[in-house]
C-alpha angles and dihedrals in degrees: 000000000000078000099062095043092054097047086047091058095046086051098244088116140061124225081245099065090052093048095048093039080061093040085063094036095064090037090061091051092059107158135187115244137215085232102135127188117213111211113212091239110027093103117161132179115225105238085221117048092024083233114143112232135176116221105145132088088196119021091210099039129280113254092182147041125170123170127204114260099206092061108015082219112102125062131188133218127188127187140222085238085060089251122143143207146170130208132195105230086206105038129135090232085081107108125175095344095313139112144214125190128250096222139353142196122202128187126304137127092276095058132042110305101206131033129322116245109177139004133178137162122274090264094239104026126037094204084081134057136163123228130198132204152174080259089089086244141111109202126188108225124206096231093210096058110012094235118130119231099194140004137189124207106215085188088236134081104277109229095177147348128204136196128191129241100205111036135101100218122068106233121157119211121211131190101207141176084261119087093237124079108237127215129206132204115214094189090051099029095222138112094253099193152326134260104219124191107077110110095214142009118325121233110178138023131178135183116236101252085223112025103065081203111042117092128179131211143198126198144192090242086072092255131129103206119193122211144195113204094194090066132071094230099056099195121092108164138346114216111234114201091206087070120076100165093055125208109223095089142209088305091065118176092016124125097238103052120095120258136194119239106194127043137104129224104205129022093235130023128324112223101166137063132176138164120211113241092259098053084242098111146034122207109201124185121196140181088258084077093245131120118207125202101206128195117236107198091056109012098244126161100238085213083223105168117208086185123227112317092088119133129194130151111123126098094215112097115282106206115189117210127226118208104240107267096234090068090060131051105255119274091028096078116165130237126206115185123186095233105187106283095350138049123239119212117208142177105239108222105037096031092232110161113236112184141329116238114197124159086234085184100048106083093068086052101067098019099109094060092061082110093062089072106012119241107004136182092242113223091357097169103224092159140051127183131177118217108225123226087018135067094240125120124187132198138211124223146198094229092065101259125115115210130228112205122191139173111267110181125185091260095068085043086067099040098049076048098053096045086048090059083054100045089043094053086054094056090051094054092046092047091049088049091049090054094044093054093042089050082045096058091042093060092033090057090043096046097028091223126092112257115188124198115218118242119286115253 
């Protein structure tokens, strides 16, 4: 860092590289924290001491987080007893690292009646979001008061649903049981049309973050599908991981460029999709334990290799995250996968692990809550969520926890170390009073008369 600020003061450096160089700094000391959230009704009774607590955010498992993107501030939660709940990031009901939520809604017929798959923000107003669910049903929920005000039954279990950011219209994607993606119109309120070519369910889908009108797909017959919604035949290109040179072109998503129409991109199911900030690239996961970095201007496999760590066996959908673009200088973005019960950092484009990030203490924590839901996979990550205008990631996970990860330099290792040897010192001197008063009222009651010691050199 010495470096930066040097080259900044002899002008070979712009504010901008320091910024970003800390930006990475603290990315790379990512840290699991003791943050909890308390769920209102995630009670639990210690086997051992008899003693009710309450450690959990969703009794059943949270299959989803999602946090605003105008404030940074709100996150969502949603359980695998379709149960849902959002927090304030900021509140004042934080208390010693722990949170409670400001509302809640549990199950009942008016709500989803199985397990929540997938949440995220209306994209222009976060007093909106969307929710899917087993229950075959997407619903729109008011986030001031967690009461829905529609729902639309798609007749198939809803994997995911996706919004874009940057449309005019209000389309919603879903990735359903169906082989056909399915879009909804929010104006309308109907499900407009189907998007036909996938040979089996779909599990993910994704809007293009530069193109209004370009969606991407993935499916549990191994292929990423690209679509055009303007157009009556949907379909526009299919990624092929056995290509590495692509044949879409420079011209990309246009309509007079050539694209392939056969080709898988992973040899099982691809249950992850995710675009990179700038439009410019595509991550895909899939069931095969690979993760593949695509071209989208020409629809190349980048050939990136994350080695051999890689996990995937759920059929839920698996959504990596992408650090935002502006934290890391270009060309160096920055990969986070929810790798089972850890999460694997990666460069993106080379596929060089970084660093394995695992919460090692939590498992004593909620162990003793294995009976509310039988055999469980303890601490199992199924969501991931950045915060914006911060560097804090949370997870969510299947034993009913949600995790809070912060930057923790060596710095604030030195500095928790140095307020411990402090705190530490003070413990020994009251240690060494209480003994003196305690050695002072047993002569005192032998002798009947007060004997003080004199302070200790």
């Amino acid at each position: 860092m010495n470096a930066y600020l040097l080259n900044r003061s002899l002008g070979l450096n712009s504010p901008r590289v320091i910024e970003r160089a800390l930006n990475v700094h603290l990315l790379h000391a990512l840290q699991p924290t003791g943050t909890q959230f308390h769920g209102e009704d995630s009670r639990d009774v210690s086997p051992e001491t008899g003693v009710e607590r309450r450690s959990l955010a969703h009794a059943s498992g949270v299959n989803a987080i999602t946090i605003d993107k105008f404030e940074g501030r709100y996150l969502l939660s949603g359980g695998a007893d379709s149960s849902i709940a959002i927090w304030d990031l900021e509140s004042g009901l934080r208390m010693a690292d722990s949170y409670t939520p400001l509302s809640s809604v549990h199950r009942t017929a008016k709500e989803h009646k199985f397990g929540i798959t997938q949440l995220c923000f209306y994209p222009f107003d976060s007093l909106a979001f969307l929710s899917s669910s087993y229950d075959h049903t997407i619903k729109i929920y008011s986030s001031e008061t967690l009461s829905t005000s529609a729902s639309f039954d798609l007749g198939s279990v809803v994997y995911t649903l996706a919004l874009s950011s940057i449309a005019s219209h209000l389309l919603v994607a879903c990735a359903t049981q169906h082989p056909a993606v399915r879009l909804v119109d929010l104006r309308s309120g109907a499900s407009t049309h189907s998007l036909a070519g996938h040979g089996g369910a779909v599990l993910s889908v994704s809007w293009s973050p530069v193109h209004e009108h370009i969606l991407a797909s993935g499916s549990i017959d191994g292929t990423v599908r690209f679509w055009d919604i303007r157009r009556s035949v949907g379909e526009i290109g299919v990624l092929d991981m056995e290509d590495s040179v692509g044949i879409l072109g420079r011209g990309g998503f246009d309509a007079e460029t050539r694209h392939r129409e056969r080709g898988r991109a992973h040899a099982g199911a691809v249950n992850g999709i995710a675009w990179s900030d700038n439009g410019h690239h595509l991550i895909s996961v899939g069931h095969d334990e690979r993760i593949r970095v695509w071209d989208t201007s020409s629809g190349a496999n980048t050939l990136a290799n994350f080695g051999p760590m890689v996990r995937n066996s759920h059929l839920s959908a698996l959504i990596p995250l992408l650090a935002p673009s502006g934290l890391v200088p270009s060309e160096k973005d920055v990969l986070l996968y929810p790798n089972e019960n850890e999460i694997l950092m990666y460069e993106l484009f080379e596929g060089n692990l970084l660093k394995r990030l695992k919460r090692h203490n939590h498992a004593a924590t909620v162990s003793n809550t294995s009976f509310i839901a039988g055999k469980r996979n303890t601490n199992r990550i199924t969501a991931l969520a950045w915060r914006p205008h911060n560097i804090e990631v949370y997870s969510a996970h299947s034993d009913g926890s949600i995790g809070a990860w912060m930057p923790r330099t060596s710095e604030d290792a030195l500095l928790d170390e140095e307020e411990n040897d402090l705190n530490g010192n003070r413990d020994q001197e009251e240690n060494k009073k209480r003994k003196r008063e305690t050695l002072e009222d047993i002569y005192r009651d032998l002798t009947k008369q007060r004997i003080t010691f004199g302070s200790e050199a």
